[in-house]
VOVEX-941515 format. One record per residue (C-alpha): residue in one letter; x, y, z. Coordinates in steps of 0.05 Angstrom, whole numbers. Layout:
BEGIN
SITE:resn:u:v:w
SITE:A:X:Y:Z
...
***
This chain:
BEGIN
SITE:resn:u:v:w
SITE:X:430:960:-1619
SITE:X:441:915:-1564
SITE:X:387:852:-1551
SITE:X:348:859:-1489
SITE:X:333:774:-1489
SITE:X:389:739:-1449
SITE:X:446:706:-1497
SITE:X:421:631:-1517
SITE:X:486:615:-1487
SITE:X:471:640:-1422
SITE:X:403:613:-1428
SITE:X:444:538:-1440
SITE:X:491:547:-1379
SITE:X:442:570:-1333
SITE:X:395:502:-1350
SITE:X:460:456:-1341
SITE:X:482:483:-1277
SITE:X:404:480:-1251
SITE:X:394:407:-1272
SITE:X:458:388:-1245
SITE:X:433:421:-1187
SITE:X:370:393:-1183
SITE:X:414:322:-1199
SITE:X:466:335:-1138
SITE:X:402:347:-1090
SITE:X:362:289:-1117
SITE:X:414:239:-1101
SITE:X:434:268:-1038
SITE:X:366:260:-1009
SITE:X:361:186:-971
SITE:X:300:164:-1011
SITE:X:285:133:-1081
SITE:X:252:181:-1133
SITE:X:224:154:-1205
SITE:X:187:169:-1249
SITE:X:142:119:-1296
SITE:X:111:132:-1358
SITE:X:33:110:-1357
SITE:X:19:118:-1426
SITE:X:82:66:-1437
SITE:X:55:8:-1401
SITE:X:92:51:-1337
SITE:X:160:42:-1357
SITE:X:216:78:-1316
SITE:X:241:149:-1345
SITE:X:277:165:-1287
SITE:X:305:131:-1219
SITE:X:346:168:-1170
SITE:X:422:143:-1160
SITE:X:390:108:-1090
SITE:X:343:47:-1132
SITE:X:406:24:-1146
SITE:X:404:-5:-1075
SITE:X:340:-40:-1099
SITE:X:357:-64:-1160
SITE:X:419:-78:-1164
SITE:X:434:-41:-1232
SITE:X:465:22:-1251
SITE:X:399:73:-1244
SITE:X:411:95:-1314
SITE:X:402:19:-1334
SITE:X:332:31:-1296
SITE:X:302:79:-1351
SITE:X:258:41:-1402
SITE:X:240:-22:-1359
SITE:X:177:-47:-1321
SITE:X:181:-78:-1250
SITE:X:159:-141:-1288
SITE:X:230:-135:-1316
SITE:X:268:-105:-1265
SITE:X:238:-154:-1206
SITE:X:252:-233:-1206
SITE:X:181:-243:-1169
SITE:X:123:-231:-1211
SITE:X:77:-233:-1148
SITE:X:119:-176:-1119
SITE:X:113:-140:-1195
SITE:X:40:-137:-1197
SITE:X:40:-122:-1128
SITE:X:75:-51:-1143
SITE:X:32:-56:-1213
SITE:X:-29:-55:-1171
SITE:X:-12:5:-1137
SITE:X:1:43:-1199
SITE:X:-67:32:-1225
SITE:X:-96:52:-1161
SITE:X:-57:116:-1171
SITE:X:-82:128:-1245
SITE:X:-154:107:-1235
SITE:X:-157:152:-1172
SITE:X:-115:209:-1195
SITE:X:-109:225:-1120
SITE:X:-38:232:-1087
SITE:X:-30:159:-1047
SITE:X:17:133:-993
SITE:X:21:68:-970
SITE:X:65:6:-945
SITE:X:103:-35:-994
SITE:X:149:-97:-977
SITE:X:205:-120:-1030
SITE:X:256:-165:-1031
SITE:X:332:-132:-1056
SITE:X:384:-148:-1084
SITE:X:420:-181:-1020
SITE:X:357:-217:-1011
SITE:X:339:-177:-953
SITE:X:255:-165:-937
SITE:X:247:-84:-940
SITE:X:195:-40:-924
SITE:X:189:24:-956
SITE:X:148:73:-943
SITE:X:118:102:-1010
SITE:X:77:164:-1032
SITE:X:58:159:-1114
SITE:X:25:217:-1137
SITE:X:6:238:-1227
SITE:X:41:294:-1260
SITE:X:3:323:-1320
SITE:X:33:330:-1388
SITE:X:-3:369:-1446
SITE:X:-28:327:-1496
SITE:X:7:259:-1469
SITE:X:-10:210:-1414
SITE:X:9:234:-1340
SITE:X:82:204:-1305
SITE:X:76:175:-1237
SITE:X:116:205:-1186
SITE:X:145:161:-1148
SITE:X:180:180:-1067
SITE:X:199:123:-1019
SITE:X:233:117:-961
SITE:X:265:52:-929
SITE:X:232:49:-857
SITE:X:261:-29:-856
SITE:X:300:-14:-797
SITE:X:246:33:-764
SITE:X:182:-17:-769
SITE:X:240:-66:-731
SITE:X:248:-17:-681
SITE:X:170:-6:-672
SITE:X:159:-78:-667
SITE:X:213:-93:-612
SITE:X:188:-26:-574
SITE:X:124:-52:-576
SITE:X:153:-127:-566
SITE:X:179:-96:-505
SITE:X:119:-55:-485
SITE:X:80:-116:-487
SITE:X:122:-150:-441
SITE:X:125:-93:-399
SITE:X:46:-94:-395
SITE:X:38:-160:-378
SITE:X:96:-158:-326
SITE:X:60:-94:-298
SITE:X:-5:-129:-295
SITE:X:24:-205:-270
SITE:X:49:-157:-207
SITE:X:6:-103:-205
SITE:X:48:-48:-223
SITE:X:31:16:-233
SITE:X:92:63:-268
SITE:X:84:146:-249
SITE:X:123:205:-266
SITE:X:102:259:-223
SITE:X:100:334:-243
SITE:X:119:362:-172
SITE:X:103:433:-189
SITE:X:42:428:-222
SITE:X:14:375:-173
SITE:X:8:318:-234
SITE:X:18:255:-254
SITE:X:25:207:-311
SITE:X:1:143:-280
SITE:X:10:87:-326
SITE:X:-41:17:-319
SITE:X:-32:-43:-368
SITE:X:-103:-63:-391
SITE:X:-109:-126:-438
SITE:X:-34:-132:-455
SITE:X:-24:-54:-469
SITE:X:5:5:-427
SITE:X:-51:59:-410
SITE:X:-35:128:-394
SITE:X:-75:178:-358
SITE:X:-55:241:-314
SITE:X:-94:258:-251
SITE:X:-81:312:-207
SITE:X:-44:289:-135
SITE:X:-104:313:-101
SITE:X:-156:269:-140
SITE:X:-111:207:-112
SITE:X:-101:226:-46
SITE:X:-178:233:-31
SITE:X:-184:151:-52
SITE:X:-136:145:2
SITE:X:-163:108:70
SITE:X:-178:169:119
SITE:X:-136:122:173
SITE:X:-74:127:123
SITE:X:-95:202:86
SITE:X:-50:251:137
SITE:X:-2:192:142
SITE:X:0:203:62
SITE:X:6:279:59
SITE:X:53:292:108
SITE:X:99:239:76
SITE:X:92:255:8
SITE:X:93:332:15
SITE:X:161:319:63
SITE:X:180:291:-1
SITE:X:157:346:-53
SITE:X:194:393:-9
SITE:X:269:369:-15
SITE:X:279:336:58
SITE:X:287:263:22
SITE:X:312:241:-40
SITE:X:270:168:-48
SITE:X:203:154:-23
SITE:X:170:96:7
SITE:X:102:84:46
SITE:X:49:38:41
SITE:X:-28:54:48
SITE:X:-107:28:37
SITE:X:-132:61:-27
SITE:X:-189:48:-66
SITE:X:-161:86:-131
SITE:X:-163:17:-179
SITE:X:-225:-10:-153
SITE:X:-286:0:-114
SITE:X:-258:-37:-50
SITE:X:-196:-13:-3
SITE:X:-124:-50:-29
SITE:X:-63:-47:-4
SITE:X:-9:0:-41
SITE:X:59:17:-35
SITE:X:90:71:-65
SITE:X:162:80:-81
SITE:X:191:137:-119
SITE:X:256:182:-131
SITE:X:271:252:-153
SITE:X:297:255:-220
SITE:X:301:327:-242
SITE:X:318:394:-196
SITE:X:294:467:-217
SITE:X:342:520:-205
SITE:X:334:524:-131
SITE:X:354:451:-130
SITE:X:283:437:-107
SITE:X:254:367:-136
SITE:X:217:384:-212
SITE:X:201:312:-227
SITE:X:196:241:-197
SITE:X:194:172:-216
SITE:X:172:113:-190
SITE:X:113:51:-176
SITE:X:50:36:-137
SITE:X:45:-33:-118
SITE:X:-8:-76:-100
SITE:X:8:-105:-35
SITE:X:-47:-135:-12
SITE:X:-34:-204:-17
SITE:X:37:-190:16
SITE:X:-2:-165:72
SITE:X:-54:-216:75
SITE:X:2:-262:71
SITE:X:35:-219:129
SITE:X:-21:-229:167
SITE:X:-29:-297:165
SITE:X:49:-308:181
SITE:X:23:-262:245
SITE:X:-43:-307:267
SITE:X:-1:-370:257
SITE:X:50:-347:302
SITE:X:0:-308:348
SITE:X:-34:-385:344
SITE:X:24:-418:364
SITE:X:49:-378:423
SITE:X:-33:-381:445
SITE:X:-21:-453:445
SITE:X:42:-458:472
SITE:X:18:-410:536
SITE:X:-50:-449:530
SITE:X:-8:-506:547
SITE:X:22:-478:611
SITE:X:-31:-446:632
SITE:X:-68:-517:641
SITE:X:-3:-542:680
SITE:X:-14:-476:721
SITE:X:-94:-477:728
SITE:X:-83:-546:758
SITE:X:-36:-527:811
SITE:X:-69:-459:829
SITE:X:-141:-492:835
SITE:X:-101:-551:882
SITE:X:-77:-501:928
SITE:X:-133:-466:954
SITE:X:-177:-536:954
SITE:X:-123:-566:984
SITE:X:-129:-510:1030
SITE:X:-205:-513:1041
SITE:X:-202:-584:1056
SITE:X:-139:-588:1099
SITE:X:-160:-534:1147
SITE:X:-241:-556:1143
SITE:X:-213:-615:1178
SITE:X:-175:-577:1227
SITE:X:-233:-534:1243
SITE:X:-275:-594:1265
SITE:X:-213:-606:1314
SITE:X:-202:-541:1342
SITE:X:-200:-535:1415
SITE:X:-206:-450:1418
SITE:X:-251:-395:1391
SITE:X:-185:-364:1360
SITE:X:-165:-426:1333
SITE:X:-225:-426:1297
SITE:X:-223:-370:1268
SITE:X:-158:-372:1241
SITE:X:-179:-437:1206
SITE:X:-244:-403:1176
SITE:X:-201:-342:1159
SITE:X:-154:-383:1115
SITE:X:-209:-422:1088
SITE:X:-261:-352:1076
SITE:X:-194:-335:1039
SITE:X:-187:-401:992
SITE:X:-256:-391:978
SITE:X:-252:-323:952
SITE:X:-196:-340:904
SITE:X:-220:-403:884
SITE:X:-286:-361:863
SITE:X:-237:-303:826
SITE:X:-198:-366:788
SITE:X:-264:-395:763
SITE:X:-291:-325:742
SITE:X:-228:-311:703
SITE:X:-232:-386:669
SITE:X:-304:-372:646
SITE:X:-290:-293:626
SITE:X:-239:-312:588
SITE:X:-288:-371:547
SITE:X:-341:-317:544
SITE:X:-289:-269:497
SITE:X:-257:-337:465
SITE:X:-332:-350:444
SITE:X:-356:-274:433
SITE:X:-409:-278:487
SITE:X:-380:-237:541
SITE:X:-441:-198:560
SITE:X:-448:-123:581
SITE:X:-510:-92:601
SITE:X:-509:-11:609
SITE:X:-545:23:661
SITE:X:-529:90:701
SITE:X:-503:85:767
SITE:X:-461:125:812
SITE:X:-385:125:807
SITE:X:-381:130:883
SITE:X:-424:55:887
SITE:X:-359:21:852
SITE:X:-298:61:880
SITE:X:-326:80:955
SITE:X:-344:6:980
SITE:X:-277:-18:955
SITE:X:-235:18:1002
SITE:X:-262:-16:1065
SITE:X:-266:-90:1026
SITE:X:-190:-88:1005
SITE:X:-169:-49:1077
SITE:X:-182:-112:1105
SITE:X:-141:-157:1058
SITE:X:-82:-108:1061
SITE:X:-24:-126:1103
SITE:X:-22:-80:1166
SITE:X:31:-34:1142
SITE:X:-9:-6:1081
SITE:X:-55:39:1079
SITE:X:-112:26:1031
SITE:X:-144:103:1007
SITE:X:-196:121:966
SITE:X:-184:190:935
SITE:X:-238:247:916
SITE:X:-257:321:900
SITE:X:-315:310:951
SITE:X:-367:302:896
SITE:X:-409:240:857
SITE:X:-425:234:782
SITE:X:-475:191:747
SITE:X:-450:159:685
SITE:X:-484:111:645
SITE:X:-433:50:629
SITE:X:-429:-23:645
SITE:X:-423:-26:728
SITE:X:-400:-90:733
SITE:X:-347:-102:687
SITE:X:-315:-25:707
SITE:X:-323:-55:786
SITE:X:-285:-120:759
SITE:X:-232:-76:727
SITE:X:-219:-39:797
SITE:X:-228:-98:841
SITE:X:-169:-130:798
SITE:X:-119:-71:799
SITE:X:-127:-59:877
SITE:X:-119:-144:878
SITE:X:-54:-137:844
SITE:X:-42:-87:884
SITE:X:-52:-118:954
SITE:X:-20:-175:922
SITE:X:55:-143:909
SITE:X:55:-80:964
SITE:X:75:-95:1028
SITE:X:87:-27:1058
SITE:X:64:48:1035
SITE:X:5:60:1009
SITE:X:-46:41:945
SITE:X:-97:108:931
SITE:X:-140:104:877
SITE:X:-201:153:843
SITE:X:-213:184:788
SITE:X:-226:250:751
SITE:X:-272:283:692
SITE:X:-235:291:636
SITE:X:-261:326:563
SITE:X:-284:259:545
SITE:X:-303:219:602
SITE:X:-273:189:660
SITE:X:-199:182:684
SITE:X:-194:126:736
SITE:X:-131:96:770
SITE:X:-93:44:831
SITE:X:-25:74:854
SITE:X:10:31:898
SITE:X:82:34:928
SITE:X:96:-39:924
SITE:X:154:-70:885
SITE:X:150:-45:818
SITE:X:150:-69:745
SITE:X:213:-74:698
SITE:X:211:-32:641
SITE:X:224:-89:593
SITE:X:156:-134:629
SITE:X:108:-67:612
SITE:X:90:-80:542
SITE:X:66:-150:565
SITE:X:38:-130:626
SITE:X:-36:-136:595
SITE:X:-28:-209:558
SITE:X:-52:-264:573
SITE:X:-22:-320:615
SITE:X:32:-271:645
SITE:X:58:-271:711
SITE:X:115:-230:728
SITE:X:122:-273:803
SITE:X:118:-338:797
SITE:X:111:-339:871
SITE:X:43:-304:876
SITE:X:-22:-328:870
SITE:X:-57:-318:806
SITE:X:-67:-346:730
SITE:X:-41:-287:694
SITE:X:-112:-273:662
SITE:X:-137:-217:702
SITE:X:-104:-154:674
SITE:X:-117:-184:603
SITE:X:-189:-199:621
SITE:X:-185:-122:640
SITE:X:-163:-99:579
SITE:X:-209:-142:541
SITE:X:-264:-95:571
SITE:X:-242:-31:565
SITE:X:-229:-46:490
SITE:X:-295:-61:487
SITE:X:-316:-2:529
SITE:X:-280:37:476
SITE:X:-233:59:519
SITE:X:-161:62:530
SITE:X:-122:19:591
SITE:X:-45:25:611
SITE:X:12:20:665
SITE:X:64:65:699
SITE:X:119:33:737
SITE:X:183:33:768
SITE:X:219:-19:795
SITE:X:217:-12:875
SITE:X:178:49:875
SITE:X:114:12:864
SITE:X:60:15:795
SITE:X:0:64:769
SITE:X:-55:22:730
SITE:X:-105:64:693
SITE:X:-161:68:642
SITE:X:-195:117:602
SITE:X:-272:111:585
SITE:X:-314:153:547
SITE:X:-381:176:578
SITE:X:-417:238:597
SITE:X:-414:247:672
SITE:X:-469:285:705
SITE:X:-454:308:775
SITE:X:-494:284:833
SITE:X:-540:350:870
***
């Protein structure tokens, strides 16, 4: 009869080839398993073929020893001792951080979890497991070495790091806060409402141009009040970094910026300069003033002498024509000298009151038909109808008065027409001449100050600028049409509510 229990033989084998199993895995496994006794003052019964790395013996010379033998430091022996207490006192499962020196005398850190393992009728073993994160803990410290530096370089310039989720409308946007890199993720909608409403369409239609494929980098600058309660400058500068399948951008990275003292210092590159030519014209336009104010006294005195001498009626009057005519732009230079201190100063005055349009166009076609030479005609056009606006008479009568002077002043044949027209939002008003023209590159500085394109002509050059000084203020808009020998078309643009005259 045959035995249904498995040959002791068998029985034998089987346990070698599983213990040298369980040996083969054991020491092919990167970590150092042992085992200590506890009831034997915690003496090593086993140590995996690695704590030969920490030792320095053969791991079978390991078996029967303390630490207090096996390590030259006794500080570093209790140390581990300590632990081991911890561990039987507890009889919880414990991990923690040791630090030993080996055999090369290099500092490791080793990650350890100790844990008891019962025995019937005998004191527990300690099961030991550690892992050598000596190199890892030195690369954590110089990744956070570097993130460090990265926070404070970020927050020296006021750098803000994003990746953007282009499909999902997301972002990480990283801030460094107290020497650390912050990450949060806002949607691209929550930013772009902190955006200035001057700069918000600006924003879109740049940024969704981007999103879309049509450019590979992105750059733009904007007011936003994202990082604090008050508008800052930002620029943003970004590149695609991942496609989907349809070779549409995925992913982009990039920086916002603060700019603000870049622009601040921007601007005050711009005033200094703006200060200097303002001196520099300042400075001709005394060596001008004094010649233009000479002329017409000279003038006035010359031929006030001559008129007292006259020996005809027609003489007369020729003398008192010339001198009517000093007086006049003596009076216009004078104005323009103290307009021009009134907007230096802030104090140029405008009282609003509703008038007819008719009282300030109508009257001046007669007035400057007089002044113009005999070969121009002077016309005032209209749709046969009056409007009452409400507005500041004055200044819009010294605004017309000076484009139908400049007018007279450079058209010596033709015509000059000028009106105006309702538009949606107000009034449309205008001089046309067919005098000599302005050269395209002398229109964008038609309107400053001190500029005179004939050197020839009477004037200071403060008049048009004066001009536009008032329709700024009038919240309107003010601008030139030319062509050289074909003659000009000054405009401006108010807002008002016109009401037409019954």
């Amino acid at each position: 009869m045959m035995s249904v229990f498995p040959d002791e033989k068998v029985l034998e084998q089987e346990y070698k080839d599983l213990s040298g199993l369980l040996s083969n895995i054991v020491s092919s496994v990167p970590m150092y398993l042992f085992v200590k006794d506890t009831g034997n003052d915690f003496r090593y019964v086993y140590a995996s073929p690695m704590m030969e790395q920490l030792f320095g013996q053969y791991h079978g010379d390991i078996v029967g020893k303390t630490d207090f033998e096996l390590f030259n430091d006794p500080v570093v022996a209790q140390a581990f001792r300590d632990k081991d207490l911890d561990v039987l006192k507890s009889r919880k499962t414990q991990r923690f951080i040791e630090q030993m020196i080996d055999r090369e005398g290099v500092l490791r850190s080793i990650d350890t979890m100790k844990m008891l393992v019962p025995r019937e009728g005998k004191a527990p073993y300690l099961l030991g497991m550690s892992w050598d994160i000596t190199r890892q803990q030195q690369i954590e410290e110089e990744q956070q070495e570097n993130n460090k530096r990265l926070a404070l370089s970020c927050q020296a310039g006021k750098i803000y790091p994003w990746i953007w989720d282009v499909i999902n409308e997301t972002a990480e946007l990283s801030f460094a806060k107290d020497g650390e890199i912050i990450h949060t993720f806002i949607t691209h909608e929550s930013f772009t409402e902190k955006i200035h409403p001057d700069e918000q369409q600006m924003y879109r239609d740049v940024v969704n141009a981007f999103a879309r494929g049509e450019t590979d980098s992105l750059r733009l600058s904007f007011r936003c009040h994202y990082f604090s309660d008050e508008y800052v400058w930002l620029e943003k500068i970004g590149e695609v970094y991942e496609y989907d399948k349809d070779g549409k951008p995925s992913k982009a990275i990039g920086i916002l910026r603060d700019i603000t003292v870049d622009k601040q210092h921007e601007e005050d590159v711009r005033a200094k300069h703006l200060a200097e030519e303002s001196d520099r014209m300042k400075s001709a336009f005394i060596a001008n003033m004094s010649h233009e104010i000479r002329t017409p006294l000279n003038a006035i005195v010359g031929f006030s002498t001559l008129l007292a001498q006259a020996d005809t009626e027609e003489e007369k009057q020729e003398y008192l024509q010339i001198i009517q005519s000093s007086n006049e732009f003596l009076l216009q230079l004078i104005g323009d000298i103290l307009d021009i201190s009134k907007i230096e100063s802030g104090k140029l005055e405008f009282v609003y009151t509703t008038f007819r349009l008719n009282e300030i166009f109508q009257p001046q076609e007669r007035a400057f038909s007089l002044r113009a030479e005999p070969d121009v005609k002077v016309c005032f056009e209209t749709d046969g109808n009056d409007y009452y606006i409400e507005s500041e008479k004055t200044r819009l009568t010294q605004v017309i008065t000076n484009f139908l002077s400049n007018a007279i002043k450079f058209t010596s044949s033709g015509s000059i027409r000028f009106g105006y027209r309702i538009t949606e939002t107000g009034i449309y008003a205008y001089v046309t001449d067919t005098g000599t023209g302005i050269a395209k590159e002398h229109l964008s500085s038609v309107f400053d100050r001190f500029v005179k394109l004939d050197m020839f002509k009477q004037g200071t050059g403060l008049g048009l600028s004066i001009c536009k000084t008032i329709i700024s203020m009038l919240k309107g808009e003010i601008g030139v049409e030319s062509e050289v020998g074909k003659g000009s078309t000054f405009w401006f643009a108010i807002p008002c509510t016109p009401i037409k005259v019954s």
